[in-house]
Structures are given as structure tokens and as C-alpha cells.
TIVOMAR-801677 format. One record per residue: residue number from 1; residue in three letters; x negated, y negated, z negated of N, C-alpha, C, O in turn. Coordinates in Angstrom, 1 decimal, always signed. Atoms other than C-alpha are relative to their C-alpha. Last residue first. Layout:
<sites>
+-----+--------+--------+---------+--------+---------+----------+--------+--------+---------+--------+--------+---------+--------+
! num ! residu ! n_east ! n_north !   n_up ! ca_east ! ca_north !  ca_up ! c_east ! c_north !   c_up ! o_east ! o_north !   o_up !
+-----+--------+--------+---------+--------+---------+----------+--------+--------+---------+--------+--------+---------+--------+
! NUM !    ALA !      X !       Y !      Z !       X !        Y !      Z !      X !       Y !      Z !      X !       Y !      Z !
...
+-----+--------+--------+---------+--------+---------+----------+--------+--------+---------+--------+--------+---------+--------+
</sites>
This chain:
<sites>
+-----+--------+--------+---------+--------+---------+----------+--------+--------+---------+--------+--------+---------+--------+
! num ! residu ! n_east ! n_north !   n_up ! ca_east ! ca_north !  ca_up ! c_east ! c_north !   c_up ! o_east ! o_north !   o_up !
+-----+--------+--------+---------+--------+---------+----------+--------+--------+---------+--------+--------+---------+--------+
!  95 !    UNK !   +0.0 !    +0.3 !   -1.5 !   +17.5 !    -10.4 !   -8.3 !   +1.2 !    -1.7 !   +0.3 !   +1.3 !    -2.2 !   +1.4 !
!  94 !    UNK !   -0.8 !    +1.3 !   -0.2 !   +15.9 !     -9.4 !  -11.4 !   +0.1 !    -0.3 !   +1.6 !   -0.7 !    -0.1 !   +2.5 !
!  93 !    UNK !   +0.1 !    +0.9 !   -1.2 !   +15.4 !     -5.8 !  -11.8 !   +0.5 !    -0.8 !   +0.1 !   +1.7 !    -0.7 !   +0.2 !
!  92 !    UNK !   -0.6 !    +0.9 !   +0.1 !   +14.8 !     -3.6 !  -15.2 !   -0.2 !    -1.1 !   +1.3 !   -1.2 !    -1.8 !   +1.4 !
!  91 !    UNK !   -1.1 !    -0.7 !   -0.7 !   +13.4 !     -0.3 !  -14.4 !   +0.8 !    -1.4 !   +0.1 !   +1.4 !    -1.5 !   +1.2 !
!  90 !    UNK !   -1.8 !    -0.8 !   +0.7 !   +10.4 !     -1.5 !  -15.9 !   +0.9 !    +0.6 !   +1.2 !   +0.5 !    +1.1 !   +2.3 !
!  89 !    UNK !   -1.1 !    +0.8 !   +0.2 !    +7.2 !     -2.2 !  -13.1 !   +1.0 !    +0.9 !   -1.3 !   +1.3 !    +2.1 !   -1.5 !
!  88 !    UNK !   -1.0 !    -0.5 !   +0.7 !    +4.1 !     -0.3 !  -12.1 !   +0.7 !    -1.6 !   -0.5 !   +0.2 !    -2.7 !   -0.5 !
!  87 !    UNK !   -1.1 !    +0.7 !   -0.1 !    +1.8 !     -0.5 !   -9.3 !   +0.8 !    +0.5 !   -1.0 !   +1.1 !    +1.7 !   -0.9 !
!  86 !    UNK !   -1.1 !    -0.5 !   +0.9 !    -1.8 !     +0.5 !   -8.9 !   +1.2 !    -0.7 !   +0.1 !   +1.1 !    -1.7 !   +0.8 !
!  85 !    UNK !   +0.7 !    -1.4 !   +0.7 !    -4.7 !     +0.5 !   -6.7 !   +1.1 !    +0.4 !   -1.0 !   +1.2 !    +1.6 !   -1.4 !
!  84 !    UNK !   -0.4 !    -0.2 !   +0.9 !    -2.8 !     -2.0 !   -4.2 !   -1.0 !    +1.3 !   -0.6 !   -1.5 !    +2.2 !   +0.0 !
!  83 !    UNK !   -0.9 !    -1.1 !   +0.4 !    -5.0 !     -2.6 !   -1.0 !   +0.1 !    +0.2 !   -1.4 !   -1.0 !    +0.3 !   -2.0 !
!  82 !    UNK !   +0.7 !    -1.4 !   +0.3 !    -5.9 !     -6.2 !   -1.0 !   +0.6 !    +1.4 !   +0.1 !   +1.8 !    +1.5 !   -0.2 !
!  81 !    UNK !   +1.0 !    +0.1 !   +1.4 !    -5.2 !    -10.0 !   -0.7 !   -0.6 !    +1.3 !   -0.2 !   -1.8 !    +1.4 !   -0.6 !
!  80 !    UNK !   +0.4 !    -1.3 !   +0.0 !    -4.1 !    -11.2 !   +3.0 !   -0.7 !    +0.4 !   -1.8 !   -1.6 !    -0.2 !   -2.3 !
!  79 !    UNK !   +1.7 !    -0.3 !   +1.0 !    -3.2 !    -14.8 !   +2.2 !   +0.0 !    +1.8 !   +0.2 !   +0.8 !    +2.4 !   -0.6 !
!  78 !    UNK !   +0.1 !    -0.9 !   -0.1 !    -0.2 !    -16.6 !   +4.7 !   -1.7 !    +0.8 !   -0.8 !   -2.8 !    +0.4 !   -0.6 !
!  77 !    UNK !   +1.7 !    -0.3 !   +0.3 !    +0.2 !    -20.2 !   +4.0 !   +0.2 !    +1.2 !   -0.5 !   +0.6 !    +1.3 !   -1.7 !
!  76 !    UNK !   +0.5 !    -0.5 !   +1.9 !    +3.8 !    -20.4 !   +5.0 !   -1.4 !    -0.3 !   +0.0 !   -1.9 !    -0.9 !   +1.0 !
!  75 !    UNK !   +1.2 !    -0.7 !   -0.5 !    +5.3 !    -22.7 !   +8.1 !   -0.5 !    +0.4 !   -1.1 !   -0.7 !    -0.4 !   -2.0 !
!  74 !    UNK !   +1.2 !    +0.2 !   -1.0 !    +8.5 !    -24.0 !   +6.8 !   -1.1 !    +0.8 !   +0.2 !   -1.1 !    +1.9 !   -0.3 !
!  73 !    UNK !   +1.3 !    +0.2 !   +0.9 !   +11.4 !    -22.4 !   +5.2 !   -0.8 !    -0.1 !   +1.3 !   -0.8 !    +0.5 !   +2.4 !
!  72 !    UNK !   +0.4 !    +0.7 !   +0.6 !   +15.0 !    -22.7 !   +6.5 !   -1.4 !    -0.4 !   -0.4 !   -1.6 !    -1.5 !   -0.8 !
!  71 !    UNK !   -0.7 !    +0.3 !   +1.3 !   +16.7 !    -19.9 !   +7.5 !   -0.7 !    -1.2 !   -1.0 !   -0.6 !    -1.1 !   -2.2 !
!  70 !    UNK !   -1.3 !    +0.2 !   -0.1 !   +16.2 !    -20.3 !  +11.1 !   +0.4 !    +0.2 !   -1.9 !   +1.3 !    -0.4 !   -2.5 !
!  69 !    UNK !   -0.9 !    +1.6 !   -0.4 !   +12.8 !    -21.4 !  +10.3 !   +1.5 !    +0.3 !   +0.0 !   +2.2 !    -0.5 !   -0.7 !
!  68 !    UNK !   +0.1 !    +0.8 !   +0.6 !   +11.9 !    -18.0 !   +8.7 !   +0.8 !    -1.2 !   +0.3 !   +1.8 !    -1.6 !   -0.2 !
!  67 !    UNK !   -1.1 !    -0.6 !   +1.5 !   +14.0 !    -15.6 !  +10.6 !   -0.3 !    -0.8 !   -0.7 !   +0.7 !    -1.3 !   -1.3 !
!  66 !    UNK !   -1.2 !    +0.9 !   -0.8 !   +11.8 !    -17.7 !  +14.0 !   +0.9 !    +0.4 !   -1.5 !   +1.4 !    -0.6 !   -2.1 !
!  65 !    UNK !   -0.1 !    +1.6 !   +0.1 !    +8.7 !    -16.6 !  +12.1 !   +1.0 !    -0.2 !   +0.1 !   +1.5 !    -0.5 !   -1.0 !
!  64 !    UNK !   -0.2 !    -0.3 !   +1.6 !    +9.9 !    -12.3 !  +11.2 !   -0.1 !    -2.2 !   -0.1 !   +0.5 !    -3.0 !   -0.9 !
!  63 !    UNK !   -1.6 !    +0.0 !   +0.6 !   +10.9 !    -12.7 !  +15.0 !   +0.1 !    -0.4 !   -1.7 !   +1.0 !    -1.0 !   -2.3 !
!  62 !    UNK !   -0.9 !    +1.4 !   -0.1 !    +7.3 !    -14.0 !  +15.8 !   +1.5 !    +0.1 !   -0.4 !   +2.2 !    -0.9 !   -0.8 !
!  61 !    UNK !   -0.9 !    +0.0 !   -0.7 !    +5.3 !    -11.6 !  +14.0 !   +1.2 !    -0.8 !   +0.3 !   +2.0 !    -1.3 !   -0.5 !
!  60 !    UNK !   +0.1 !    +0.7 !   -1.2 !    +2.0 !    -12.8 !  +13.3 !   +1.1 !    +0.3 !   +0.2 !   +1.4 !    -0.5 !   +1.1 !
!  59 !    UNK !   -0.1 !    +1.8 !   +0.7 !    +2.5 !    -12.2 !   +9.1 !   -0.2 !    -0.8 !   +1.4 !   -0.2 !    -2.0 !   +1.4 !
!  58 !    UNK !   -1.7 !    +0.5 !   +0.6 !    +4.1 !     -8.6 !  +10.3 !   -0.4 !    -1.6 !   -0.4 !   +0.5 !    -2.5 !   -0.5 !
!  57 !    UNK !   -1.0 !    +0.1 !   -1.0 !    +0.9 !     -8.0 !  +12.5 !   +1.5 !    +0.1 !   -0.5 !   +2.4 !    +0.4 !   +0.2 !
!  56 !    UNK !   +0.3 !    +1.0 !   -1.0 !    -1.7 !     -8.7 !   +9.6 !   +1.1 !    +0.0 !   +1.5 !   +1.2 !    -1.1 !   +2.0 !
!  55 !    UNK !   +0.3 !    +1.3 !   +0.4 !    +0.2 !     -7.0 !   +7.3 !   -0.1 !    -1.2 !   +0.9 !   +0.7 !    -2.1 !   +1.2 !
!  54 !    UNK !   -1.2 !    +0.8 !   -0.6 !    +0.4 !     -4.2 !   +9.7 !   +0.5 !    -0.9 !   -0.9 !   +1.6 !    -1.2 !   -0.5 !
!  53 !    UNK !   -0.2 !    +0.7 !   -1.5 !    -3.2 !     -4.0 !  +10.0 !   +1.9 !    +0.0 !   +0.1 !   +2.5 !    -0.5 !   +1.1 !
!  52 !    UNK !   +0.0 !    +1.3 !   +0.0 !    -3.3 !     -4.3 !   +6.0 !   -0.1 !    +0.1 !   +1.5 !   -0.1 !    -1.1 !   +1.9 !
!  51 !    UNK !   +1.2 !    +0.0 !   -0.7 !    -1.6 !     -0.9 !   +5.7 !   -0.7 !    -1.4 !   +0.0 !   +0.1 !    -2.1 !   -0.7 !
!  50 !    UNK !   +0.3 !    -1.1 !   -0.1 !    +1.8 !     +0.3 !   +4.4 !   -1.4 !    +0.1 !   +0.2 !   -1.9 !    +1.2 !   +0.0 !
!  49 !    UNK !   -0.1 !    -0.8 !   -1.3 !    +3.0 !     -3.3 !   +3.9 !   -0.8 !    +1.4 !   -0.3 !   -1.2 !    +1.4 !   -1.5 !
!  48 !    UNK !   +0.8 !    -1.0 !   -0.3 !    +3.5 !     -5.2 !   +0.8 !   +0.2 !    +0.7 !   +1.1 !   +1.4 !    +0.9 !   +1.5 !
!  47 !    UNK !   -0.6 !    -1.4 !   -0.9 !    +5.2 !     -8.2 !   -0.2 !   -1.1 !    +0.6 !   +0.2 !   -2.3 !    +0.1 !   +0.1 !
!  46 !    UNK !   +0.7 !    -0.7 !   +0.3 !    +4.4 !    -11.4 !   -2.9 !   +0.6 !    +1.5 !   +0.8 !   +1.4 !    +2.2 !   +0.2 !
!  45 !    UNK !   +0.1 !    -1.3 !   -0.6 !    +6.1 !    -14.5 !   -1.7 !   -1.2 !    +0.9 !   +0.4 !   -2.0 !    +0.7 !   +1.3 !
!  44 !    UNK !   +1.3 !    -0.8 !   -0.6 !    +5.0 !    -17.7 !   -3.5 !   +1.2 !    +1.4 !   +0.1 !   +2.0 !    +1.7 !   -0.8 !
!  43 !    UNK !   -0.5 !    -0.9 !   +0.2 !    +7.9 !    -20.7 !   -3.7 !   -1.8 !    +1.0 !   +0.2 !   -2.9 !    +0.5 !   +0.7 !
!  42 !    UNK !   -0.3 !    -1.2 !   -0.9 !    +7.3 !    -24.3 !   -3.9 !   +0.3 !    +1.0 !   -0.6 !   +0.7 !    +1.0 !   -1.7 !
!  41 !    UNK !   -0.2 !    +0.5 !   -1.7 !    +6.2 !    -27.2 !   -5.6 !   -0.2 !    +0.8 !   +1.2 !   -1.0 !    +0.7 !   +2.2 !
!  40 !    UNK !   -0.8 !    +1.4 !   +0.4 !    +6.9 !    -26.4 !   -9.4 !   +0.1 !    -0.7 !   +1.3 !   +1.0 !    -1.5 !   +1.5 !
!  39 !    UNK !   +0.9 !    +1.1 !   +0.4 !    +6.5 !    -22.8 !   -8.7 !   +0.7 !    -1.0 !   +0.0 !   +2.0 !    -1.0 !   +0.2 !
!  38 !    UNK !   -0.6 !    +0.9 !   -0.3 !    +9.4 !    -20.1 !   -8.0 !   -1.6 !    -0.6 !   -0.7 !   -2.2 !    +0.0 !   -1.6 !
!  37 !    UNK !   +0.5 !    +0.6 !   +0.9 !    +7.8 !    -16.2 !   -7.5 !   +0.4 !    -1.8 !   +0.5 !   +0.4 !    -2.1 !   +1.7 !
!  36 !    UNK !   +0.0 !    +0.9 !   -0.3 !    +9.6 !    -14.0 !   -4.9 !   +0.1 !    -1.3 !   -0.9 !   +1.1 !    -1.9 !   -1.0 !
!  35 !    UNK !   -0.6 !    +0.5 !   +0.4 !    +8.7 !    -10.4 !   -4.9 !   +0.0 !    -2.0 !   -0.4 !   -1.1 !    -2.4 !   -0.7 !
!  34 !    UNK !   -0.6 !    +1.9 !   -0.3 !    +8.8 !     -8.0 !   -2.6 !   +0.3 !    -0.5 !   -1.5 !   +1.1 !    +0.0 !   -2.3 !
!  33 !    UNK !   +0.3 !    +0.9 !   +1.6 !    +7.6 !     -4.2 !   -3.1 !   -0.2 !    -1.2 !   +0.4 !   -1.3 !    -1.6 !   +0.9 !
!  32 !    UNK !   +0.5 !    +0.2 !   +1.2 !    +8.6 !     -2.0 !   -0.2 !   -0.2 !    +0.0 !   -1.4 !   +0.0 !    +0.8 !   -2.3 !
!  31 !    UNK !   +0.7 !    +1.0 !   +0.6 !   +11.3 !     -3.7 !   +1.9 !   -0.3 !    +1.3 !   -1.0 !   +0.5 !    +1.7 !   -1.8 !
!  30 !    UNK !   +1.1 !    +0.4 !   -0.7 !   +12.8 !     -2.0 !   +4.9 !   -0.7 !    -0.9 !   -0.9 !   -1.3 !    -1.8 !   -0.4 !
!  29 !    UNK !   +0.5 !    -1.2 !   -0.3 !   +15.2 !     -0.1 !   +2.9 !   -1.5 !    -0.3 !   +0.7 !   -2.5 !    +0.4 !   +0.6 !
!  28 !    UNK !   +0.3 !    -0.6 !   +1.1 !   +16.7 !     -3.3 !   +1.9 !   -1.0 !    +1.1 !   +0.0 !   -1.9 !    +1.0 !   -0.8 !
!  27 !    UNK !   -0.5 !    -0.8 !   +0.3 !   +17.4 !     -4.6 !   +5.5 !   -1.0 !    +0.4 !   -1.6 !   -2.2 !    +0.4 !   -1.6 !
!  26 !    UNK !   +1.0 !    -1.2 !   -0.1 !   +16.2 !     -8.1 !   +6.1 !   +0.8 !    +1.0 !   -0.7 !   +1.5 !    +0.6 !   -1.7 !
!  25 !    UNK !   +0.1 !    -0.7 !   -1.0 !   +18.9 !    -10.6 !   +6.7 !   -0.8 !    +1.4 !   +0.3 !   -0.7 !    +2.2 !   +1.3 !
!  24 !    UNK !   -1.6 !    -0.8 !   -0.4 !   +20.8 !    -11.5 !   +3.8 !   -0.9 !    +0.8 !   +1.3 !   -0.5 !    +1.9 !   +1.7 !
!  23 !    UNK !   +0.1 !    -1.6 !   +0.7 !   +16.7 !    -11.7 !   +2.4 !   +1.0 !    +0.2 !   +0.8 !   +0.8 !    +1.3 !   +1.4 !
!  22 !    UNK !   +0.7 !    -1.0 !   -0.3 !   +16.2 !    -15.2 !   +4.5 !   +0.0 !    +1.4 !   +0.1 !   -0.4 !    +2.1 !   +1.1 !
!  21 !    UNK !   -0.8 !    -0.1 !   -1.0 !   +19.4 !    -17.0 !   +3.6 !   -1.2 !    +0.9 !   +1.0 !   -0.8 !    +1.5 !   +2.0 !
!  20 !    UNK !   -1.2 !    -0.5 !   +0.2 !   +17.8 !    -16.5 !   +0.1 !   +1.0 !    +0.5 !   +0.9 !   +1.8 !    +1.4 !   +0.6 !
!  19 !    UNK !   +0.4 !    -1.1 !   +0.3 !   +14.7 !    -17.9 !   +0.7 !   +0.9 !    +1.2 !   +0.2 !   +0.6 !    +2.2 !   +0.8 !
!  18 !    UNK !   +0.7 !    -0.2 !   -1.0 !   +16.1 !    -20.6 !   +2.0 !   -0.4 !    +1.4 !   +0.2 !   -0.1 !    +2.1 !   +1.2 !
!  17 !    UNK !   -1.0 !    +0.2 !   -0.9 !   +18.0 !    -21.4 !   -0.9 !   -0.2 !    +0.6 !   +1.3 !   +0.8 !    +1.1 !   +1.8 !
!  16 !    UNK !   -0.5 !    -1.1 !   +0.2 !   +14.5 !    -20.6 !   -2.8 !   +1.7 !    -0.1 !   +0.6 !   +1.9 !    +1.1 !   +0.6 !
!  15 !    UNK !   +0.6 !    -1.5 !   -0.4 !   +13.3 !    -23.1 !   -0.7 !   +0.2 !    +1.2 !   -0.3 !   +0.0 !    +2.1 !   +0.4 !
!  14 !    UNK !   -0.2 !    -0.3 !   -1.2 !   +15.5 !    -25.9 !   -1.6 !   -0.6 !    +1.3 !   +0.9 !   -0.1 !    +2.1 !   +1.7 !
!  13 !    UNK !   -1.1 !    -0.1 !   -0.2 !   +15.3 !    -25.2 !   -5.1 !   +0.4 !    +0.0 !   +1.7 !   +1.1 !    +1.0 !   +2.2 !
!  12 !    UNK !   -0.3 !    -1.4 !   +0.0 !   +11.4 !    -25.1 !   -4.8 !   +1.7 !    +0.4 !   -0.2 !   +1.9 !    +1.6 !   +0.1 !
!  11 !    UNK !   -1.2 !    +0.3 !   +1.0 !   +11.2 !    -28.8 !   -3.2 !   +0.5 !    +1.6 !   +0.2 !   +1.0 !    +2.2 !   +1.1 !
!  10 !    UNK !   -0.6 !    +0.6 !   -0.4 !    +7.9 !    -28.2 !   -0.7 !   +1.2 !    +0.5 !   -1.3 !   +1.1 !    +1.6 !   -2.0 !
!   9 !    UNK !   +0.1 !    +1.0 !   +0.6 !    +5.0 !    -25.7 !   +0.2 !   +1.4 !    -0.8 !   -0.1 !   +2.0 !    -0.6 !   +0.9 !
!   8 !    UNK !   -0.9 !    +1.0 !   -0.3 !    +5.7 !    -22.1 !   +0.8 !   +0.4 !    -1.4 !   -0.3 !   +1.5 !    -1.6 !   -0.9 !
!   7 !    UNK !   -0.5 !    +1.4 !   +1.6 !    +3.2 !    -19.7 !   -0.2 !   +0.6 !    -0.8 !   +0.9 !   +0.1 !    -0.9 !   +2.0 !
!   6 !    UNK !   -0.4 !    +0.6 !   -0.5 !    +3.1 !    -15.8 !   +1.6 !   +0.5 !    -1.3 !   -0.8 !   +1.4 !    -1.4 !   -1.7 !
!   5 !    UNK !   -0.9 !    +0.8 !   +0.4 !    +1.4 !    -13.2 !   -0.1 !   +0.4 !    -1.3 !   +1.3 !   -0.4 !    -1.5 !   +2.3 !
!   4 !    UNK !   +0.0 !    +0.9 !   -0.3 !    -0.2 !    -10.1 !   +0.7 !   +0.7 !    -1.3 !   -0.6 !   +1.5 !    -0.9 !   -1.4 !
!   3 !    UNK !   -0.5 !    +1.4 !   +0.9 !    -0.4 !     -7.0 !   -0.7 !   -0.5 !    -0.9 !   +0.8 !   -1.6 !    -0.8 !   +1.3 !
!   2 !    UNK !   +0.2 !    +1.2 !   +0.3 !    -1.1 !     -3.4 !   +0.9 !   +0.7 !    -0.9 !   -0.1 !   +1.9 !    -0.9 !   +0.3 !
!   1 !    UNK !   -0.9 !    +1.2 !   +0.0 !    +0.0 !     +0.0 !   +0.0 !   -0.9 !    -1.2 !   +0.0 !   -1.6 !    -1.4 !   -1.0 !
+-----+--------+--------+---------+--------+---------+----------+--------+--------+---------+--------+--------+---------+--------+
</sites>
């Protein structure tokens, strides 16, 4: 599993709004480990891919762009960060 992030500069209410009209569209099943951290001037999106070459060709892909703008969020600052060595969570899920 690899990790990346995606940061989103700009009024975090508005972007998590954004955010939001983003997810209705991605299928569930097609997600991983996502998760979508609020700062004081912006948002960070934390996802995973199976690989870092499809990382790097899910953060070029132009449909996954155009889903952004059409729901709102500007151009991200995209960070490749590592293959996961571990992963644990509760059971408990905020959404």
C-alpha cells in the first residue's frame, strides 16, 4: 500500500463542501484508506494506492482533475510519501 497526500489551499469550510461533492462521486469500494484532514487554511487528503506507479498515475489523471474542479477544489499540491509499513485504526469511523 502506498500513501500520498493531496493539500488544498484556501477557506477550509469551503473546501470541505467541495470535498464533499467530490466523495458522492467516487465509489466506496474504490477507496482503500482516505482520509480527509481540515487545517486552518485548507484541507489535506491522505489516500492510498496499491503501488506508488499508480499514485503517480491517479494524481496525473485528468478525469480524477476535471471531478476535482467540477466539485470545487483548486489545483492540490500533490506529495508522493511512501509505502505504508503498517496500518491500524479503531473500528470507530468518522465520516
Amino acid at each position: 500500500m502506498y500513501l500520498g497526500k493531496y493539500e488544498f489551499e484556501g477557506d477550509t469550510n469551503d473546501l470541505v463542501k467541495a470535498y464533499d461533492r467530490l466523495m458522492t462521486g467516487i465509489p466506496q469500494e474504490s477507496i482503500g484508506f482516505h482520509i480527509c484532514v481540515k487545517r486552518d487554511d485548507g484541507i489535506t487528503i491522505y489516500d492510498t494506492c496499491p503501488t506508488a506507479e499508480v499514485f503517480a498515475a491517479t494524481a496525473r489523471d485528468p478525469l480524477l482533475r476535471d471531478a476535482m474542479v467540477g466539485a470545487g477544489l483548486p489545483e492540490p499540491r500533490v506529495t508522493p510519501l511512501g509505502e505504508a509499513h503498517s496500518a491500524r485504526a479503531s473500528a470507530t469511523l468518522v465520516t
